[in-house]
C-alpha positions as CSV (number, residue, x, y, z in Angstrom):
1,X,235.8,226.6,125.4
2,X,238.1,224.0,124.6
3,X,237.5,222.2,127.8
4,X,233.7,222.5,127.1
5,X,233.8,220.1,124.5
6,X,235.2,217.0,125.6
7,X,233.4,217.4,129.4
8,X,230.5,217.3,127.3
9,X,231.3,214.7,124.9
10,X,232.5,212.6,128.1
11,X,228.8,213.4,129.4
12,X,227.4,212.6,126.1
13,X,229.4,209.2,126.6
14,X,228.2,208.4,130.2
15,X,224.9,208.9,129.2
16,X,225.3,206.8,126.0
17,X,226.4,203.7,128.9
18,X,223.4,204.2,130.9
19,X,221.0,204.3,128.1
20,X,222.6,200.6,127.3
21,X,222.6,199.7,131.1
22,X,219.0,201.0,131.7
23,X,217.1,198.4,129.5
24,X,219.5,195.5,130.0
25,X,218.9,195.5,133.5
26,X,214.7,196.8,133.2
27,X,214.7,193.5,130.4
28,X,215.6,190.9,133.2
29,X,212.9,192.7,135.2
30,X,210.3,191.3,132.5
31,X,211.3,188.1,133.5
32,X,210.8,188.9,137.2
33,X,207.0,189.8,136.1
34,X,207.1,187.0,133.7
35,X,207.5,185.0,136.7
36,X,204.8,186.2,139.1
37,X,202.2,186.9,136.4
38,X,200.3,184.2,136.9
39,X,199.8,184.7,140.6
40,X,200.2,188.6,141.0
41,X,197.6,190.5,139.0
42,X,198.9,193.0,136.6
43,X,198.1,196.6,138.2
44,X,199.1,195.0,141.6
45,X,202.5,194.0,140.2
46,X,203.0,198.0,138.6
47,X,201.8,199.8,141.9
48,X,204.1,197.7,144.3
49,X,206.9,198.3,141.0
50,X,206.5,201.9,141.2
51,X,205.6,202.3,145.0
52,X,208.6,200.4,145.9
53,X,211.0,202.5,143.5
54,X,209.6,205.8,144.5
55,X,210.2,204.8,148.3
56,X,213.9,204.0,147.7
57,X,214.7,207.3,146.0
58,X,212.0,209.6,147.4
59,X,214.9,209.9,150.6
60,X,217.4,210.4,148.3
61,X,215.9,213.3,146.6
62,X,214.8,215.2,149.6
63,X,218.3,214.9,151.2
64,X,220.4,215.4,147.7
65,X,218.5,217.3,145.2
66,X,216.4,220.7,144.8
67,X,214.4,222.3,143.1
68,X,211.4,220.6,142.7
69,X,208.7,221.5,140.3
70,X,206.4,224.3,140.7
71,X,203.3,226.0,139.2
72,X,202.4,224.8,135.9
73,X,205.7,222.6,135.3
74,X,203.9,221.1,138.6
75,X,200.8,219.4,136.7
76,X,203.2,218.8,134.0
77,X,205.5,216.3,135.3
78,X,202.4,214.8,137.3
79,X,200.8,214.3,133.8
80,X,203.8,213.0,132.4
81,X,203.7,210.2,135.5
82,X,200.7,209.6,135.0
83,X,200.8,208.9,131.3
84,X,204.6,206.8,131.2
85,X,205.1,205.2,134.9
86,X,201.0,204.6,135.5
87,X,199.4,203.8,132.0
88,X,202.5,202.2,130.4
89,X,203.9,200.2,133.2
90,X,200.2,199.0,133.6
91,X,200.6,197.9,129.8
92,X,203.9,196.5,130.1
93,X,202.6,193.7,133.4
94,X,199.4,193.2,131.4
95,X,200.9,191.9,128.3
96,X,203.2,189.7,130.2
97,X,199.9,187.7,131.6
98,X,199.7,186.7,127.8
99,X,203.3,187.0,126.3
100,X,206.8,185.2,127.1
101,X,209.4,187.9,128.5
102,X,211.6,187.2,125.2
103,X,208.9,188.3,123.1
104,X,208.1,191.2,125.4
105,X,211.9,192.3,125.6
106,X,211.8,192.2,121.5
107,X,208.7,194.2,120.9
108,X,209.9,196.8,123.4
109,X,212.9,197.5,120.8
110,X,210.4,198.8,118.5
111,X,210.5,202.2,121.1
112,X,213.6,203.9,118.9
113,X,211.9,203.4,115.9
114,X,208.9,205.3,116.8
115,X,211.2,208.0,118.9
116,X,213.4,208.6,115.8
117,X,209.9,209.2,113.4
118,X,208.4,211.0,116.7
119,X,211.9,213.6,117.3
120,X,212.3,214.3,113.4
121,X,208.4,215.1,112.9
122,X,208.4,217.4,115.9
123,X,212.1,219.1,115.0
124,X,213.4,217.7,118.2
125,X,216.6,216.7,116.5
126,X,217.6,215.9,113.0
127,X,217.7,213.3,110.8
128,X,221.1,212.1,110.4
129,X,222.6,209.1,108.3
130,X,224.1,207.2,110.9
131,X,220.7,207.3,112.7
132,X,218.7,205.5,110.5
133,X,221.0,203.3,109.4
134,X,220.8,202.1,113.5
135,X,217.8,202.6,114.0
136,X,216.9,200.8,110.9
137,X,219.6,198.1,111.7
138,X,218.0,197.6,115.1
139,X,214.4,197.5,113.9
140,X,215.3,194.4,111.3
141,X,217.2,192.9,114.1
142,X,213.7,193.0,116.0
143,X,211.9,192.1,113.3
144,X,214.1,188.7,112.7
145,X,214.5,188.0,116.1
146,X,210.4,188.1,116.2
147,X,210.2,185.7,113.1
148,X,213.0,183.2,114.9
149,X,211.3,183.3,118.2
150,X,210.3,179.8,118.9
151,X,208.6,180.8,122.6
152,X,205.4,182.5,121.3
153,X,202.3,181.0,122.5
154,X,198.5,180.5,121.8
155,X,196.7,183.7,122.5
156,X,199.7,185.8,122.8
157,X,199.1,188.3,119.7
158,X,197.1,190.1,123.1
159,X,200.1,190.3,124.7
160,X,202.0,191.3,122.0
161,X,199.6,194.1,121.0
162,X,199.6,195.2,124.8
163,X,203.3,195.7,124.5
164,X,203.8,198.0,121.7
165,X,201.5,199.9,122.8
166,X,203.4,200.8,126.2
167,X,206.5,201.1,123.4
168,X,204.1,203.5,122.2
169,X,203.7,205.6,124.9
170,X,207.2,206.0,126.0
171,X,208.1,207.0,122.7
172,X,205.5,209.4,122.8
173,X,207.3,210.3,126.4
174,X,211.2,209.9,125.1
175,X,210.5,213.0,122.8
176,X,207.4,215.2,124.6
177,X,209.7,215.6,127.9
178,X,213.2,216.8,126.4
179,X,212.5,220.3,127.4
180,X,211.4,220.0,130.6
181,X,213.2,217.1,132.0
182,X,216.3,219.3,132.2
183,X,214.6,222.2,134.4
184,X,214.8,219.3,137.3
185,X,217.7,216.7,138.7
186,X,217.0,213.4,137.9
187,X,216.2,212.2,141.2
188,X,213.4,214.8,141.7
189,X,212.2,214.4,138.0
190,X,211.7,210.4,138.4
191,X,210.0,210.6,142.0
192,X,207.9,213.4,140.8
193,X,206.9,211.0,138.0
194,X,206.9,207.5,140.3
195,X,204.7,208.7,142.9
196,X,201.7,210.2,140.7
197,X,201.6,206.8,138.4
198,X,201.5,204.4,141.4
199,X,198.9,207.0,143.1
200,X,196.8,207.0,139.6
201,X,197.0,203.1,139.2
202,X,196.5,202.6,143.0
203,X,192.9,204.9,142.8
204,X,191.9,202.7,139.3
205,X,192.7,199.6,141.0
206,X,190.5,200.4,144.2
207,X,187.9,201.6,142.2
208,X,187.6,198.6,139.9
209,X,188.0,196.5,142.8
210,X,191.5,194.6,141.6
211,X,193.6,195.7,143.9
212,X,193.0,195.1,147.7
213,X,194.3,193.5,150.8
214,X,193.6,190.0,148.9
215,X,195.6,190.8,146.1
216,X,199.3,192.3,148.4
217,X,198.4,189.2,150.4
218,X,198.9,187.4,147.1
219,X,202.7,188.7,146.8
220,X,203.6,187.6,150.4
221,X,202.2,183.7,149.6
222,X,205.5,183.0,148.7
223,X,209.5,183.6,149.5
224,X,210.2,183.8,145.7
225,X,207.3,186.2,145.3
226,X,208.9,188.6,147.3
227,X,211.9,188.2,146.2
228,X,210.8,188.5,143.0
229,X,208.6,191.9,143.3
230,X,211.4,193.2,145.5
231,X,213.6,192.9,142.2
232,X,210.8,194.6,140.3
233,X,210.8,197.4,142.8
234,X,213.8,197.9,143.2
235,X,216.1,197.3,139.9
236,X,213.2,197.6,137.7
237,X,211.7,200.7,139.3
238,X,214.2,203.1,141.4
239,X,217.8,201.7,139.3
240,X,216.5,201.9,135.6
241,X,213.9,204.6,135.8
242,X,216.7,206.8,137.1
243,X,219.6,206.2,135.1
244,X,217.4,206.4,132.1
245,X,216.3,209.8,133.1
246,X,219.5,211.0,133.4
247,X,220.5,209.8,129.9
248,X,217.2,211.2,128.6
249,X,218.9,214.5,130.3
250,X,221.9,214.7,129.3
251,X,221.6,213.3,125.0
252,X,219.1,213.0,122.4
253,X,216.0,211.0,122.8
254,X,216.9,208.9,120.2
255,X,220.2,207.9,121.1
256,X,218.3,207.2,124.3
257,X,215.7,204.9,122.7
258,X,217.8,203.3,120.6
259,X,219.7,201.8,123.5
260,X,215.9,200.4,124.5
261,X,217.2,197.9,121.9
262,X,218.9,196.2,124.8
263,X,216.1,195.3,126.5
264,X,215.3,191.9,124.7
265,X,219.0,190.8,125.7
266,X,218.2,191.2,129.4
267,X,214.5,189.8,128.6
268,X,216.2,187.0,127.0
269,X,218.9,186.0,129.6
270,X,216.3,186.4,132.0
271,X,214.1,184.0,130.5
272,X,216.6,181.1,130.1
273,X,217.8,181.5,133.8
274,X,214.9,181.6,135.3
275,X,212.0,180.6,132.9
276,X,213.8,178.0,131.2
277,X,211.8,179.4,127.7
278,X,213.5,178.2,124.6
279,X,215.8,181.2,122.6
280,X,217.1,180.0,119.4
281,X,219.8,180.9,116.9
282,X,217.7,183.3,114.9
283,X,216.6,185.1,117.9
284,X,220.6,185.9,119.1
285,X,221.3,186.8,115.3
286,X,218.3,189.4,115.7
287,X,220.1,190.7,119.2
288,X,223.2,191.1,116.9
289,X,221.3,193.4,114.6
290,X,220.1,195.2,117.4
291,X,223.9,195.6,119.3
292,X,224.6,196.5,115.6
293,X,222.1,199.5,115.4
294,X,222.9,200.9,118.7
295,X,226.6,201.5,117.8
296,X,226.1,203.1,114.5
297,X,223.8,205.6,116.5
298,X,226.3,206.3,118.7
299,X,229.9,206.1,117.1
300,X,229.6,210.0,116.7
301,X,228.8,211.4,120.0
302,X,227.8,214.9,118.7
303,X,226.6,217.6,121.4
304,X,222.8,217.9,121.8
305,X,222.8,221.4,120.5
306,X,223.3,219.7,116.8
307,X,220.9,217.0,117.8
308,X,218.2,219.8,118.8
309,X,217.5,222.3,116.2
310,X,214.9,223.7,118.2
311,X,216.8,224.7,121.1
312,X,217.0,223.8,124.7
């Protein structure tokens, strides 16, 4: 028993890490999209993001993991896909036709918020101080870092709207899978969830006519391009997705949102590097808030049986 504990406080840490490294890295990824937006449409950007992640770790399930989903769990995880790495992907390239990536990056923070008021609504853990002073911490930092942000432009309240809406969504996900996402190894959870989005978006997209030979052909106009969606695929898609998972796995969803807070810091050194957009003072005070809020949430790494009061 007493070598239970700090195993699983070590696990509780490691997934603490890659819930920080997650977003950081899926936050330069906005700027990747950011940066092919105007040439790429949106649902062709998501398909190749999650066709290209599913393809790089679809191998590596079948040869490493087992026990894939059966029965009803089956239409469950294909419904959960559908929903997070189909609809809120799709929400995520559309608002960046009409947003900066800095200001996408920021509204994305607003996910722990939502996932805290989600997970204590539904019982899914409890409501502890430390929480929500982070989580409150973190949302100001947004909030600032929104009001300082020099790089919004005309039109962009669409893009801005589009966004919290796919923060919606996945913290509507964070919180409805933390029962079932632990039946399955990561690797087989996030294919099983890859494939049916890009599948879903791929069937939309033929059926509305936007996607087609025309619109790949698009990506392969230029080197960058490429480059660019091969990022998006790649670190975006098959690196994120999966160490998020795993987080979501193996702590509570909010200590996993709250490291979603991150996101904006990767949107924002993304932007500078290769979007030259203008950051400002405010904006990096904001990011402190948010750094700010995400220790406070974690500097007591409890087990998740006193984060879940509902059981496993």
């Amino acid at each position: 028993m007493t070598g239970t504990a700090p195993a699983t406080k070590r696990l509780a840490m490691l997934a603490a890490i890659a819930a920080v490294v997650a977003p950081f890295a899926a936050g330069t990824t906005l700027g990747a999209i950011r940066f092919v937006a105007d040439d790429i449409d949106p649902l062709t950007i998501t398909i190749l993001r999650l066709g290209i992640g599913a393809a790089v770790l679809l191998p590596l399930a079948l040869v490493f993991a087992r026990g894939w989903p059966r029965g009803r769990d089956f239409w469950i995880v294909i419904g959960f896909g559908v929903l997070m790495f189909g609809i809120s992907q799709w929400l995520v390239s559309a608002s960046l036709a009409y947003t900066t990536a800095a200001r996408g990056g920021i509204l994305a923070s607003t996910v722990p918020f939502m996932t805290l008021a989600f997970a204590v609504g539904l019982r899914a853990e409890r409501l502890t101080c430390l929480k929500a002073v982070g989580v409150g911490v973190a949302t100001l930092g947004v909030a600032f870092a929104l009001w300082q942000d020099a790089s919004a432009i005309p039109g962009g309240w669409r893009g801005d709207l589009l966004m919290f809406a796919a923060s919606l969504v996945l913290s509507i996900y964070n919180v409805a899978t933390r029962k079932v996402i632990r039946r399955y190894p990561p690797l087989i959870f996030v294919v099983c969830n890859l494939l049916p989005g890009a599948l879903f978006l791929g069937i939309v997209g033929t059926l509305t006519g936007r996607v087609g030979a025309a619109s790949f052909a698009s990506v392969a106009a230029s080197e960058n391009g490429i480059l660019a969606v091969l990022y998006i695929g790649i670190v975006g898609s098959a690196f994120t997705y999966f160490l998020w998972l795993w987080a979501l796995r193996h702590t509570s969803p909010t200590r996993v949102a709250i490291g979603l807070t991150m996101n904006p810091v990767g949107a924002l050194v993304a932007a500078a590097i290769i979007l030259d957009e203008t950051i400002t003072l405010g904006v990096w005070i904001g990011l402190a808030c948010i750094a700010g809020g995400i220790l406070a949430t974690n500097w007591q790494l409890q087990d998740r049986s006193q984060d879940k009061p509902d059981g496993p």
